[in-house]
Biopython code that builds the backbone (N, CA, C, O; Angstrom):
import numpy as np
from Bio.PDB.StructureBuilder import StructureBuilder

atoms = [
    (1, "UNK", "N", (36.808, 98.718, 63.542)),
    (1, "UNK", "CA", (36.076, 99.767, 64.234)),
    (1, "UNK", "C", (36.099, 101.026, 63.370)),
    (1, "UNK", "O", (37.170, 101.603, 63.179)),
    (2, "UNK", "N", (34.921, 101.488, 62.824)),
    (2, "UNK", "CA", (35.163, 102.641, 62.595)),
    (2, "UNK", "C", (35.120, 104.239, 63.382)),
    (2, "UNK", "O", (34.855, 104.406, 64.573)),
    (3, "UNK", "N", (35.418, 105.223, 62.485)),
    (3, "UNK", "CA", (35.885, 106.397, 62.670)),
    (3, "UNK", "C", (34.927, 107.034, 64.200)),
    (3, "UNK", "O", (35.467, 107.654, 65.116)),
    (4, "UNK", "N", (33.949, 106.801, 64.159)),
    (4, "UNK", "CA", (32.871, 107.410, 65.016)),
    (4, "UNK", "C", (32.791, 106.321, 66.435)),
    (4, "UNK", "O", (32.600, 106.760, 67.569)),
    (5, "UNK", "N", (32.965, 104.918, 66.141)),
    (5, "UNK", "CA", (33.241, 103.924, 67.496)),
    (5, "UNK", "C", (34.162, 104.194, 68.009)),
    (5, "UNK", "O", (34.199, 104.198, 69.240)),
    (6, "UNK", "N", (35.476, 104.589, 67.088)),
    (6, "UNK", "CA", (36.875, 104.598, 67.929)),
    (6, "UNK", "C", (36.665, 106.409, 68.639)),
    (6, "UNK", "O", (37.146, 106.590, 69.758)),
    (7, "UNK", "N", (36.153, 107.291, 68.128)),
    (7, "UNK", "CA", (36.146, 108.411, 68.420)),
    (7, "UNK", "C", (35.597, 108.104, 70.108)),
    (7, "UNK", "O", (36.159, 108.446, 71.149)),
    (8, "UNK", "N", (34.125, 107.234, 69.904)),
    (8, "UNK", "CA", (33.284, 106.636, 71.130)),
    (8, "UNK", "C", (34.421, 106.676, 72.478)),
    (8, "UNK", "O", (34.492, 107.341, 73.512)),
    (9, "UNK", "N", (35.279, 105.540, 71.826)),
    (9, "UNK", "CA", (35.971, 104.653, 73.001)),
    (9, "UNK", "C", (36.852, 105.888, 73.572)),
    (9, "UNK", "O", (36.896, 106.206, 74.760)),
    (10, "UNK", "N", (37.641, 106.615, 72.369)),
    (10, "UNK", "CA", (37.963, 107.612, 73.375)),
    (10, "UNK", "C", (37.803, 108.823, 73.866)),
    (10, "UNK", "O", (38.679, 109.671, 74.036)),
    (11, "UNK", "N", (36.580, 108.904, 74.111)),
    (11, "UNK", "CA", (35.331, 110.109, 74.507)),
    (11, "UNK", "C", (35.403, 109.358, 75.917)),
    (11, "UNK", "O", (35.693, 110.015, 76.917)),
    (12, "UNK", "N", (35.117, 107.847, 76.016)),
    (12, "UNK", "CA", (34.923, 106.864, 77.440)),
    (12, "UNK", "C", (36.078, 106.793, 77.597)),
    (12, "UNK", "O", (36.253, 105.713, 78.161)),
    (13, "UNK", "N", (37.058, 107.296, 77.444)),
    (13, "UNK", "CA", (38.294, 107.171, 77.997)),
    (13, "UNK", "C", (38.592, 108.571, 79.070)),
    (13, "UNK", "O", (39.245, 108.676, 80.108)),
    (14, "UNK", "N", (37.993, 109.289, 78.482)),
    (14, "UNK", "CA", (37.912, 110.622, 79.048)),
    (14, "UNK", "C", (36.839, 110.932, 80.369)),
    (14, "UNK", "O", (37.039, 111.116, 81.570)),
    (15, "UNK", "N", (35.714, 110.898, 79.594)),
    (15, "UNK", "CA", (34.225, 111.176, 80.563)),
    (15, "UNK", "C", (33.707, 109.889, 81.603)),
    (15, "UNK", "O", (33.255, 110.163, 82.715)),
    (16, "UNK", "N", (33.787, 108.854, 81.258)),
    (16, "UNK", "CA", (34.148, 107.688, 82.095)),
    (16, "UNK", "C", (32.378, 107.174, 81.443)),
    (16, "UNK", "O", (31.857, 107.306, 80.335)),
    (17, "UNK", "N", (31.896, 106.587, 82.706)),
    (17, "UNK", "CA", (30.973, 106.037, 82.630)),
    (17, "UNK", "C", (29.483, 106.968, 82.211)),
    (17, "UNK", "O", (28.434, 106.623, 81.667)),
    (18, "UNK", "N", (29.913, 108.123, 82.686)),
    (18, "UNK", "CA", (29.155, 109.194, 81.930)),
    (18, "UNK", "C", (28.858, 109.463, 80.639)),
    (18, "UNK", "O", (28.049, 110.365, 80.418)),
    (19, "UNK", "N", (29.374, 108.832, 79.686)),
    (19, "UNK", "CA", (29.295, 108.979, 78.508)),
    (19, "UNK", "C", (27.782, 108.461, 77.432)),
    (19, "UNK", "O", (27.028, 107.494, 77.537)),
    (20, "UNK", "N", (27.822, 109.519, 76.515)),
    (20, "UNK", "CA", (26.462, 108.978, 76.247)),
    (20, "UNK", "C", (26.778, 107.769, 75.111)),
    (20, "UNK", "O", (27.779, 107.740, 74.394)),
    (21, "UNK", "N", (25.412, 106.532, 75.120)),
    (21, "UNK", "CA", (25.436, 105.667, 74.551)),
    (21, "UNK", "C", (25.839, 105.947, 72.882)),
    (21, "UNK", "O", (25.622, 107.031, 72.341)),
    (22, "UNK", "N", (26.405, 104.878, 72.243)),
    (22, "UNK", "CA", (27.529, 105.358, 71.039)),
    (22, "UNK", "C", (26.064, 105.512, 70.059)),
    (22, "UNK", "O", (26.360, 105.799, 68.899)),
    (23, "UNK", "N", (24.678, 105.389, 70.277)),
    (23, "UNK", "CA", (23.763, 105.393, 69.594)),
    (23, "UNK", "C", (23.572, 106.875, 69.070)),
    (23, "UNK", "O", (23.699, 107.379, 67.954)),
    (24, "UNK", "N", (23.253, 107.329, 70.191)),
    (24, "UNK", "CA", (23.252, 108.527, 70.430)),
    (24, "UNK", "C", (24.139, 109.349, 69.183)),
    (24, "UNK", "O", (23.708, 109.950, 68.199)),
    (25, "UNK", "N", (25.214, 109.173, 69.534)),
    (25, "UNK", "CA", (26.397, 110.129, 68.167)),
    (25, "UNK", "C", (25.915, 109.247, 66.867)),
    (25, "UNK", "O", (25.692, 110.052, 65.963)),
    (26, "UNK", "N", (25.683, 107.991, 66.454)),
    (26, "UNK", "CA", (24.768, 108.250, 65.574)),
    (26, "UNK", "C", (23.666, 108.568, 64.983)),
    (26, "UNK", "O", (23.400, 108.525, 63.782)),
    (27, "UNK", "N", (22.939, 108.935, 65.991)),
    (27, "UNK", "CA", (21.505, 109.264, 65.809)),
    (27, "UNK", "C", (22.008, 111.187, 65.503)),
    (27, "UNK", "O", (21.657, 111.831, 64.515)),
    (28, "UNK", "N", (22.739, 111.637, 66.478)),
    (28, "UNK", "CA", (23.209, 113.075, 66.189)),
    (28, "UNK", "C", (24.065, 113.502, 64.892)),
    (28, "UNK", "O", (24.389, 114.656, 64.610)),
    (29, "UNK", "N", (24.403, 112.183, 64.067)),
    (29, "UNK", "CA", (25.599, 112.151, 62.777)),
    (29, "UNK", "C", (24.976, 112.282, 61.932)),
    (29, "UNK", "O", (25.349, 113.042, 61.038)),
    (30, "UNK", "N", (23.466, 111.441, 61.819)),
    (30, "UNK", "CA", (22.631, 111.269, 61.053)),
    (30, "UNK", "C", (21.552, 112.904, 60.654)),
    (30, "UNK", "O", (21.171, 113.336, 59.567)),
    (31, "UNK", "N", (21.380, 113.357, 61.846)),
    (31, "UNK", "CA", (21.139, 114.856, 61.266)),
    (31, "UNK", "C", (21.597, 115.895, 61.114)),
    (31, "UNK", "O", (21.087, 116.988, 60.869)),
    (32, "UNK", "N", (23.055, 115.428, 61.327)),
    (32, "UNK", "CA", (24.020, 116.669, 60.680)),
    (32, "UNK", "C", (24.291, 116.110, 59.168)),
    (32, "UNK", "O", (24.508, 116.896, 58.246)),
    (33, "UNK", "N", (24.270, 115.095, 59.036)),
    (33, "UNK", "CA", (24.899, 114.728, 57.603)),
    (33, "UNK", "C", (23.361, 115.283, 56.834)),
    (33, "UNK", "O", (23.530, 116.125, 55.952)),
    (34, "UNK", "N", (22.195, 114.945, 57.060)),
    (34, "UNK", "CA", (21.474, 115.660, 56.637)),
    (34, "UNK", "C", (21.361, 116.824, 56.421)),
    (34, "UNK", "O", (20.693, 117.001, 55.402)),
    (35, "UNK", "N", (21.850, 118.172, 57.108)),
    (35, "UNK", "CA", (21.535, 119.110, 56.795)),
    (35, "UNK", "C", (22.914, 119.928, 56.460)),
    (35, "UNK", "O", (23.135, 121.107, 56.184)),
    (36, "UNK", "N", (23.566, 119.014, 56.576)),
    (36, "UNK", "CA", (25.149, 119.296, 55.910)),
    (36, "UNK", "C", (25.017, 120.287, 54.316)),
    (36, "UNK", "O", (24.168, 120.029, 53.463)),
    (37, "UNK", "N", (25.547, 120.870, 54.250)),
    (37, "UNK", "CA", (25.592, 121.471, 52.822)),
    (37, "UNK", "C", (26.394, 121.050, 51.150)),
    (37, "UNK", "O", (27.605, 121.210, 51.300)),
    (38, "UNK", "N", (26.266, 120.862, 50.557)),
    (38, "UNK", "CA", (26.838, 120.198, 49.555)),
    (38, "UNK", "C", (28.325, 120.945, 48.996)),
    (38, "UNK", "O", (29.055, 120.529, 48.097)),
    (39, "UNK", "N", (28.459, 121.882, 49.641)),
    (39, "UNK", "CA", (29.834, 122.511, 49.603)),
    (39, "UNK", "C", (30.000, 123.517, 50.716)),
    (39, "UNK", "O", (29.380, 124.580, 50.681)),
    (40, "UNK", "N", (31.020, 123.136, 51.943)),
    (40, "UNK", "CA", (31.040, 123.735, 53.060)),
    (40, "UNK", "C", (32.600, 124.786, 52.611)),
    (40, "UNK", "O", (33.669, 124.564, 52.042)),
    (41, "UNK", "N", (31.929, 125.976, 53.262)),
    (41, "UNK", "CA", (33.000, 126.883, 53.289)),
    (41, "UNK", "C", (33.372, 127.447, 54.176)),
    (41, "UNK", "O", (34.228, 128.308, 53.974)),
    (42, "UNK", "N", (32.876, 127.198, 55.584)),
    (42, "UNK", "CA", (33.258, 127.445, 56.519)),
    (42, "UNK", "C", (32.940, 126.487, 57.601)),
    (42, "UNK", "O", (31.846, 125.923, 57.618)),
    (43, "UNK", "N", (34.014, 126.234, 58.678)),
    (43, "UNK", "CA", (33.889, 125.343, 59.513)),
    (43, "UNK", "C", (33.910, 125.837, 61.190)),
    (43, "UNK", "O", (34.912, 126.412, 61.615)),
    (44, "UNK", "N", (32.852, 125.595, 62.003)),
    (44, "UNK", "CA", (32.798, 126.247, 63.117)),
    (44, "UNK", "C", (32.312, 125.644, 64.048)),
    (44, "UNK", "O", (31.128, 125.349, 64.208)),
    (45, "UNK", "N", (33.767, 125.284, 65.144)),
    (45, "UNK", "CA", (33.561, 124.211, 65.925)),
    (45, "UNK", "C", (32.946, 124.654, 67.464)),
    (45, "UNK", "O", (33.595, 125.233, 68.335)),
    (46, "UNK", "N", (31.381, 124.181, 67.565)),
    (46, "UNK", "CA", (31.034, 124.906, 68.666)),
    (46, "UNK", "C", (30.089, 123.650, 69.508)),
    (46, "UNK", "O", (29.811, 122.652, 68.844)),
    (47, "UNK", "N", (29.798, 123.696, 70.390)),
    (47, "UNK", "CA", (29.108, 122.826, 71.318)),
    (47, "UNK", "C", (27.288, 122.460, 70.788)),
    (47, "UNK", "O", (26.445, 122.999, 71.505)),
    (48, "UNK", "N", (26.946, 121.907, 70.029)),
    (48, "UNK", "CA", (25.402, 121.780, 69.349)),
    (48, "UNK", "C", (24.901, 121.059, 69.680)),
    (48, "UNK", "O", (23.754, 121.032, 69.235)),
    (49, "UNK", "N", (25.218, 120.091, 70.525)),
    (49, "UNK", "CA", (24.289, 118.766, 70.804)),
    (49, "UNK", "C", (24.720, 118.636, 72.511)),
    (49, "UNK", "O", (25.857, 118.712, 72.975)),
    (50, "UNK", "N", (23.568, 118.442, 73.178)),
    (50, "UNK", "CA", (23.328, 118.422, 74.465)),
    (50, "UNK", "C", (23.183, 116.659, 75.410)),
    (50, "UNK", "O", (22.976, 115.928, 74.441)),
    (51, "UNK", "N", (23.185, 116.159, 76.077)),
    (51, "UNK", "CA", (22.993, 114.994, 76.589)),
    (51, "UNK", "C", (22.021, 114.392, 76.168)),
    (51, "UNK", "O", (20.948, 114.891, 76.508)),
    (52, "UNK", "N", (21.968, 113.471, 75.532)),
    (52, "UNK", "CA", (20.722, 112.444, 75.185)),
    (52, "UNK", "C", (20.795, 111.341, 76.163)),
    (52, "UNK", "O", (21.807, 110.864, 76.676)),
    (53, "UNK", "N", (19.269, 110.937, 76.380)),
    (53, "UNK", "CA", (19.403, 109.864, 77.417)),
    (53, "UNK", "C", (18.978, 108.364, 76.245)),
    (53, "UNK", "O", (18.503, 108.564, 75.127)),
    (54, "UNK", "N", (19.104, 107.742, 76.482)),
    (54, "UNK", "CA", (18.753, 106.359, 75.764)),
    (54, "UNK", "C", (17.090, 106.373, 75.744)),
    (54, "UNK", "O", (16.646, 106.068, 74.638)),
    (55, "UNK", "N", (16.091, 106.667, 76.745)),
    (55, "UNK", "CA", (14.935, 106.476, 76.659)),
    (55, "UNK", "C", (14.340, 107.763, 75.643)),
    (55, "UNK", "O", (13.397, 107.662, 74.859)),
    (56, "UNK", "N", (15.108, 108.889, 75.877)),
    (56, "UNK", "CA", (15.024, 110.122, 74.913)),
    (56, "UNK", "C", (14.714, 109.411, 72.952)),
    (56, "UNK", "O", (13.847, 109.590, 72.096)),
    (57, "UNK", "N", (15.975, 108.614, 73.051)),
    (57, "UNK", "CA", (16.110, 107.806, 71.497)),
    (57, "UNK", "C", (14.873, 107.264, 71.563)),
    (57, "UNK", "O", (14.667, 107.062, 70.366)),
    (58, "UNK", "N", (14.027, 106.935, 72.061)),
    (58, "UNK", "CA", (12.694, 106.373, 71.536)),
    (58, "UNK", "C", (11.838, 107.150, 71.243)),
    (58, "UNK", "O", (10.690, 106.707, 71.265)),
    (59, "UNK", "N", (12.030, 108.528, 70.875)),
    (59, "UNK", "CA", (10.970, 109.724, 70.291)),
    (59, "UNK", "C", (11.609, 109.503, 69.398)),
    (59, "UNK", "O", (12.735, 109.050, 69.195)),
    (60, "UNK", "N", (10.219, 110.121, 68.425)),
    (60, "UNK", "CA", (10.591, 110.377, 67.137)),
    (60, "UNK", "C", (9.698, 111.395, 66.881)),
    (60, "UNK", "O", (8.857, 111.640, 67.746)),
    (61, "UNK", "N", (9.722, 112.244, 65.528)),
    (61, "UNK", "CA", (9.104, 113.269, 64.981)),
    (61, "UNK", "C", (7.960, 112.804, 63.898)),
    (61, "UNK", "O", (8.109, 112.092, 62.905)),
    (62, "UNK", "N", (6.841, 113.392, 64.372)),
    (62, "UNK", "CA", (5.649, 113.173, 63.941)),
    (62, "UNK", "C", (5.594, 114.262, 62.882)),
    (62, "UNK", "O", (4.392, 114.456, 62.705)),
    (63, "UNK", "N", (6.157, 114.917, 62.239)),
    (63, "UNK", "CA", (6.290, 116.021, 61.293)),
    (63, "UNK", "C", (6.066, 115.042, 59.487)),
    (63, "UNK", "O", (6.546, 114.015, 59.005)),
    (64, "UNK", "N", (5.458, 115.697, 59.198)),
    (64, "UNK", "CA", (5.636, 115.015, 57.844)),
    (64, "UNK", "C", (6.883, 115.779, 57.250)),
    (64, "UNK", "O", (7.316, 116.902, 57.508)),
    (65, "UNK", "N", (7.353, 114.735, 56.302)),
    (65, "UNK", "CA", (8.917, 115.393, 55.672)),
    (65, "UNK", "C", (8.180, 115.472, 53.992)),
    (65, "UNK", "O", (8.668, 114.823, 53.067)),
    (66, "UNK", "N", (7.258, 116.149, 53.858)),
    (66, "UNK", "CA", (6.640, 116.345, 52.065)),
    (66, "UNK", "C", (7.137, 117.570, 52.121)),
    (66, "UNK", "O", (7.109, 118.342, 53.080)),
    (67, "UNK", "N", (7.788, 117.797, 50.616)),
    (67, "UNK", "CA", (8.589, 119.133, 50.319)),
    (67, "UNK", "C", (10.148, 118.744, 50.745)),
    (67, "UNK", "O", (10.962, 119.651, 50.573)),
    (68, "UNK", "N", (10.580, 117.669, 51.207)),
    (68, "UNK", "CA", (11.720, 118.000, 51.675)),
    (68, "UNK", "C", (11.989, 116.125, 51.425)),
    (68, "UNK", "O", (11.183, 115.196, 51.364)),
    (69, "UNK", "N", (13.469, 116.178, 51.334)),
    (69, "UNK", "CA", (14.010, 114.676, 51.324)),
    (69, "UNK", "C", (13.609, 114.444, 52.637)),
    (69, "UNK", "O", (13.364, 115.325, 53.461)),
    (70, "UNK", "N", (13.526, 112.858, 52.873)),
    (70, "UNK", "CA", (13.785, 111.994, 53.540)),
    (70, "UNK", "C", (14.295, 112.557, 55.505)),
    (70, "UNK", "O", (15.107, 112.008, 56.250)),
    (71, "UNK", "N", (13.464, 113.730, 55.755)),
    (71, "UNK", "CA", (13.998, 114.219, 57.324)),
    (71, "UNK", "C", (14.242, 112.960, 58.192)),
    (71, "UNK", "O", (13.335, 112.181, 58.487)),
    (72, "UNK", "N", (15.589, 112.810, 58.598)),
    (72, "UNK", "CA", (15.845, 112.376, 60.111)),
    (72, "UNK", "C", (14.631, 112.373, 61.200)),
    (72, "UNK", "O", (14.337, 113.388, 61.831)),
    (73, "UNK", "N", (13.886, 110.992, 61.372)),
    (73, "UNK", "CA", (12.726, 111.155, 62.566)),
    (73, "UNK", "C", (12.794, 110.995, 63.863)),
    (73, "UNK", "O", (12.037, 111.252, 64.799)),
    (74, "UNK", "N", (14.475, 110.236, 63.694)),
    (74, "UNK", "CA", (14.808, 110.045, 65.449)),
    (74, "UNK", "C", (15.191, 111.047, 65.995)),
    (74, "UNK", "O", (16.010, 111.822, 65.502)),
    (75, "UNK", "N", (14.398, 111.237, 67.611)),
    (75, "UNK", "CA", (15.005, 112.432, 68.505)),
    (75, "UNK", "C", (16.318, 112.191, 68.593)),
    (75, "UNK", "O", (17.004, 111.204, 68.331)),
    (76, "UNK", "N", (16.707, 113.969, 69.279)),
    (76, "UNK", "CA", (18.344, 113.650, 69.789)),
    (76, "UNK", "C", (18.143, 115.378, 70.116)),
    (76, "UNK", "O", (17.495, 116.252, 69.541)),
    (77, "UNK", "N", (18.850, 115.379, 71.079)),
    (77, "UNK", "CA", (19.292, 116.747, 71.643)),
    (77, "UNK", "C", (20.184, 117.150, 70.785)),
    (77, "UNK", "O", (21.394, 117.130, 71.010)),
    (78, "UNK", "N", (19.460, 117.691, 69.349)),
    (78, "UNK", "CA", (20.767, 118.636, 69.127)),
    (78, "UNK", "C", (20.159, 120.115, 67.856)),
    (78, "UNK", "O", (19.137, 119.700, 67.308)),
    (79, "UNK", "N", (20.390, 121.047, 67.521)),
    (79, "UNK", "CA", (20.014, 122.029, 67.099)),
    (79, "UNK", "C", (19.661, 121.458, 65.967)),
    (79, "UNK", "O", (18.744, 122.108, 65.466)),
    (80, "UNK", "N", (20.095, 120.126, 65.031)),
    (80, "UNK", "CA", (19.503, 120.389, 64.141)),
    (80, "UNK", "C", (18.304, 118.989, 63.798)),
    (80, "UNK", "O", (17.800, 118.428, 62.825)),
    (81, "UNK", "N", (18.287, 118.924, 65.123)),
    (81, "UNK", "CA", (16.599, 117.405, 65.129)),
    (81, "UNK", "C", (15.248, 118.389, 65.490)),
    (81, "UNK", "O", (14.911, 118.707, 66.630)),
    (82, "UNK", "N", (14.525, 118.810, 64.160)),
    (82, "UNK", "CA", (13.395, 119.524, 64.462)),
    (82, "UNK", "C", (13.016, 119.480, 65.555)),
    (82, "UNK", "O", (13.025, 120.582, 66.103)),
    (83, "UNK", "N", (12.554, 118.398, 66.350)),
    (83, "UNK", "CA", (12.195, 117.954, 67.661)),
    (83, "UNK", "C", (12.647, 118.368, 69.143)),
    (83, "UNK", "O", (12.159, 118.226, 70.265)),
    (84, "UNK", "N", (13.984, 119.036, 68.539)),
    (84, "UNK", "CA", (14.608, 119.593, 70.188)),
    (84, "UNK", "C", (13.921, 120.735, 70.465)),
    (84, "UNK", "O", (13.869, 121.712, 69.717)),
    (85, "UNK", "N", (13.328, 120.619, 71.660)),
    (85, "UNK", "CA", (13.017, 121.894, 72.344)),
    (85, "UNK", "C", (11.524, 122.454, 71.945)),
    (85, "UNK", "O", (11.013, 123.523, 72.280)),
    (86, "UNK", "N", (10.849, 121.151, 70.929)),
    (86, "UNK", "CA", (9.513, 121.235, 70.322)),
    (86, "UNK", "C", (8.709, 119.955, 70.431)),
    (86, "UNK", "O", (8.488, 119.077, 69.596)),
    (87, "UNK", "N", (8.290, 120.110, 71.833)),
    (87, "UNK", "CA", (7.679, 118.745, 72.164)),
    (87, "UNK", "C", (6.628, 118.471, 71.669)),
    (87, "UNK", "O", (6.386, 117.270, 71.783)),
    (88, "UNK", "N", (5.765, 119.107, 71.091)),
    (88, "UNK", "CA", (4.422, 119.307, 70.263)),
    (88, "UNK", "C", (4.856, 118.554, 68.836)),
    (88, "UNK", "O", (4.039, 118.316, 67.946)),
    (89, "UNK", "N", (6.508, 118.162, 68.751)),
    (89, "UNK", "CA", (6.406, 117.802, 67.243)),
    (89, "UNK", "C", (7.213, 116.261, 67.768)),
    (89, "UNK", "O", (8.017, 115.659, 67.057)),
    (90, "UNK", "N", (6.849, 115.886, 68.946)),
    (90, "UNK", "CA", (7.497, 114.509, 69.135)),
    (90, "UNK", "C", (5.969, 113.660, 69.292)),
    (90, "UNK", "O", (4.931, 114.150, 69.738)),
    (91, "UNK", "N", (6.099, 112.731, 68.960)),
    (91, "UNK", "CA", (5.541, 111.158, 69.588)),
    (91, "UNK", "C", (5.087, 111.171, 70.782)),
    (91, "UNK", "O", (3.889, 110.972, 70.985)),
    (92, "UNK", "N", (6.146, 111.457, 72.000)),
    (92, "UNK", "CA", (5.775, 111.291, 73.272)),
    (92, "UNK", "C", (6.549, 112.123, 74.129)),
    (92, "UNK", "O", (7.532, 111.531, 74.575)),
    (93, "UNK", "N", (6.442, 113.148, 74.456)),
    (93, "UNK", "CA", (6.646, 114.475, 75.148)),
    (93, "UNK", "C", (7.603, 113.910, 75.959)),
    (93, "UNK", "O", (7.413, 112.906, 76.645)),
    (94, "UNK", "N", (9.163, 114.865, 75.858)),
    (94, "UNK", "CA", (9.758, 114.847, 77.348)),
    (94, "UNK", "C", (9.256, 115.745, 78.265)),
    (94, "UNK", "O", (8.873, 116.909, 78.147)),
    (95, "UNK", "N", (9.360, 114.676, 79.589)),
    (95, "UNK", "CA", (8.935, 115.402, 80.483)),
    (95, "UNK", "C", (9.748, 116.344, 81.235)),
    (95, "UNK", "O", (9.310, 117.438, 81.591)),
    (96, "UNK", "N", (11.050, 115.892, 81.509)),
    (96, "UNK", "CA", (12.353, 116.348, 82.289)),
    (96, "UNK", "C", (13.286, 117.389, 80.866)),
    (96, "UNK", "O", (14.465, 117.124, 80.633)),
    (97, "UNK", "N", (12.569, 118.476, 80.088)),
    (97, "UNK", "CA", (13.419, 118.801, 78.837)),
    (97, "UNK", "C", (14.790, 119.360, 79.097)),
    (97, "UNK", "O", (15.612, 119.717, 78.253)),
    (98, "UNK", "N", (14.914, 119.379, 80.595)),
    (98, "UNK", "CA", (16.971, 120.119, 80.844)),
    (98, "UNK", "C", (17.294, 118.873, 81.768)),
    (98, "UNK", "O", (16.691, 118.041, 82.446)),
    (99, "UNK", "N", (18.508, 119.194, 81.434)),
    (99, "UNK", "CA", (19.445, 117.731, 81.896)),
    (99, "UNK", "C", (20.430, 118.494, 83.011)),
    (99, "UNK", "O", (20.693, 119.696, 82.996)),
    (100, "UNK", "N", (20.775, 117.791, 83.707)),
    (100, "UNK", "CA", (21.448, 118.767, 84.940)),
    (100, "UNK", "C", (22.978, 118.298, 84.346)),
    (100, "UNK", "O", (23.141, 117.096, 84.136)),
    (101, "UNK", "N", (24.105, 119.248, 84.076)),
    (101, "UNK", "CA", (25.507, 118.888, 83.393)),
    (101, "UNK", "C", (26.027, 118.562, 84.991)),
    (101, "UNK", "O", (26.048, 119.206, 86.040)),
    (102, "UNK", "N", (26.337, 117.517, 84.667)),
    (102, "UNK", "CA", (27.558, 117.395, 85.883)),
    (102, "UNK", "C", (29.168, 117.879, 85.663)),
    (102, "UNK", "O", (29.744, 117.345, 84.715)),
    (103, "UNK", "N", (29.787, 118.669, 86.321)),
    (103, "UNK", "CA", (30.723, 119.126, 86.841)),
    (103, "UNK", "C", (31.626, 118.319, 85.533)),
    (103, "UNK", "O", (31.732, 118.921, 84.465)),
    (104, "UNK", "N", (32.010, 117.478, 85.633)),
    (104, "UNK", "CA", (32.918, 116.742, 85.233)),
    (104, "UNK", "C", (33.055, 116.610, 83.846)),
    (104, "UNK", "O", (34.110, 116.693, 83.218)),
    (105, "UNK", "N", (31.864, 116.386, 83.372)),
    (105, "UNK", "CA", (31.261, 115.911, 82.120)),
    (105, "UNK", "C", (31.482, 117.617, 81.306)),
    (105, "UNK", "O", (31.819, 117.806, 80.138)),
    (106, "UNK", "N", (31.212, 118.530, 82.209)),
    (106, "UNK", "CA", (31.355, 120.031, 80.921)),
    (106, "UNK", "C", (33.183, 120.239, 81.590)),
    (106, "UNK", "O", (33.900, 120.639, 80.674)),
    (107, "UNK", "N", (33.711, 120.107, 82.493)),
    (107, "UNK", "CA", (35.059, 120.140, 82.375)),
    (107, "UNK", "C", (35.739, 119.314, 81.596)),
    (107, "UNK", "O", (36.952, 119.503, 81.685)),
    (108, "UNK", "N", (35.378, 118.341, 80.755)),
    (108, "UNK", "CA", (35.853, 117.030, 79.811)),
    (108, "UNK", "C", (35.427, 117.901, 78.660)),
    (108, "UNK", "O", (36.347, 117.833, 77.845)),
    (109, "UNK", "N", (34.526, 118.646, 78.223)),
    (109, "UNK", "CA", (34.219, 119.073, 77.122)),
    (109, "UNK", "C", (35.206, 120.497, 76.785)),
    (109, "UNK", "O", (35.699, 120.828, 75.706)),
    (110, "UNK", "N", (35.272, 121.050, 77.857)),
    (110, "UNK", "CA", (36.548, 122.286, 77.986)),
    (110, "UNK", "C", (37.879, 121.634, 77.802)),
    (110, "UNK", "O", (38.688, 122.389, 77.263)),
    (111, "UNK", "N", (38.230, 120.727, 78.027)),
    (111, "UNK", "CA", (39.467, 120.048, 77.485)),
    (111, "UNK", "C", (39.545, 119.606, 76.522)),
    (111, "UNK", "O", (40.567, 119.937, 75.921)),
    (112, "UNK", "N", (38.876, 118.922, 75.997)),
    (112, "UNK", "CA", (38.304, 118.429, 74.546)),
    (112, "UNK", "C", (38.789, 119.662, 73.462)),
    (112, "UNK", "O", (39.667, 119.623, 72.600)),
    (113, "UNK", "N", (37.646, 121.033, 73.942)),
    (113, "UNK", "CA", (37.372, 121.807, 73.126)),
    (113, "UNK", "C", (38.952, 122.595, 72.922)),
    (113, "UNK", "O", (39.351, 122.622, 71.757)),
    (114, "UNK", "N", (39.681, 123.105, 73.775)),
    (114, "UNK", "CA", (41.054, 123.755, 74.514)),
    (114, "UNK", "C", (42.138, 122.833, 73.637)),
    (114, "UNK", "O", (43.121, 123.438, 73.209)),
    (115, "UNK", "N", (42.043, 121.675, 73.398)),
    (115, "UNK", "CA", (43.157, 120.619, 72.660)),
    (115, "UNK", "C", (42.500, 120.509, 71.241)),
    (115, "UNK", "O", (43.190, 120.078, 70.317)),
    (116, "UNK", "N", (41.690, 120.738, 71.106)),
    (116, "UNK", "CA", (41.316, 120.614, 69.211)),
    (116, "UNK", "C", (41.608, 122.011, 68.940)),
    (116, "UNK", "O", (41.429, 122.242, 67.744)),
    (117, "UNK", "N", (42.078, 123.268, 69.746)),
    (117, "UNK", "CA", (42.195, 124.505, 69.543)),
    (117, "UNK", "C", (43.565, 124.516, 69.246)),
    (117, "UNK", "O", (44.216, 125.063, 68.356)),
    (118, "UNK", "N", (43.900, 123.689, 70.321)),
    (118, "UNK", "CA", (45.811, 123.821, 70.211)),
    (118, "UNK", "C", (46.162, 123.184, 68.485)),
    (118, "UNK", "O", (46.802, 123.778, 67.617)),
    (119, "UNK", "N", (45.639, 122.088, 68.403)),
    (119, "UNK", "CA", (46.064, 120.952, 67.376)),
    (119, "UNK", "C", (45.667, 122.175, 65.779)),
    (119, "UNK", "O", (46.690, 122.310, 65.108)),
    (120, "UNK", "N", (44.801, 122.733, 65.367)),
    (120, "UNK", "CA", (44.949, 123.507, 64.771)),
    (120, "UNK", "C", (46.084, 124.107, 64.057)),
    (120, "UNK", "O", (45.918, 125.115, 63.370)),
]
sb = StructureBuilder()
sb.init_structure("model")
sb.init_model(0)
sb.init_chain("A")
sb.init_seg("    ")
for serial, (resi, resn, name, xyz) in enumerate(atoms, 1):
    if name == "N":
        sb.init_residue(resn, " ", resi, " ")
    sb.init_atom(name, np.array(xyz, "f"), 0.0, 1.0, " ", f" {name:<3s}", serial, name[0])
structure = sb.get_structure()
């Protein structure tokens, strides 16, 4: 299992059945490693990627990527998939674009966030 499945299992250890499909964190890995910088000098751990639903993963970005490597075309709720929050540059428009957070699911992320603070 690697680094990002086992991370998965215990994300579902936490959030329960709520958890988003393990596709998802790769589809969201895939455009951070893209726009990752070739020498990072600062690291800043903040909340960037929002709930993806599985039917969401079937957009993609109709943007041409000329001038630029190889852009990431799969959607994903997260600041850095051209496509969030720019439905004019998807395939097939979300219709529902806010996700209602359940209670539980942003109190799992405050613990999350509160224990990678401590471990520091």
């Amino acid at each position: 299992m690697g680094q990002l499945e086992s991370c998965h299992a215990l994300l579902g250890q936490i959030i329960g059945s709520e958890i988003e499909p393990i596709e998802v964190m790769r589809r969201a890995e895939e455009h951070r490693f893209y726009w990752r910088p070739k020498n990072v000098r600062v690291i800043l751990l903040a909340e960037s990627h929002v709930y993806t639903t599985t039917a969401e993963l079937d957009r993609h970005l109709k943007i041409s990527d000329e001038g630029f490597a190889i852009i990431p075309q799969g959607f994903v709720r997260l600041v850095y998939c051209l496509g969030y929050g720019e439905n004019e540059t998807l395939d097939t428009p979300i219709l529902n674009p806010k996700k209602q957070w359940h209670t539980s699911v942003l109190e799992s992320f405050l613990q999350l966030y509160e224990s990678s603070e401590r471990e520091l």
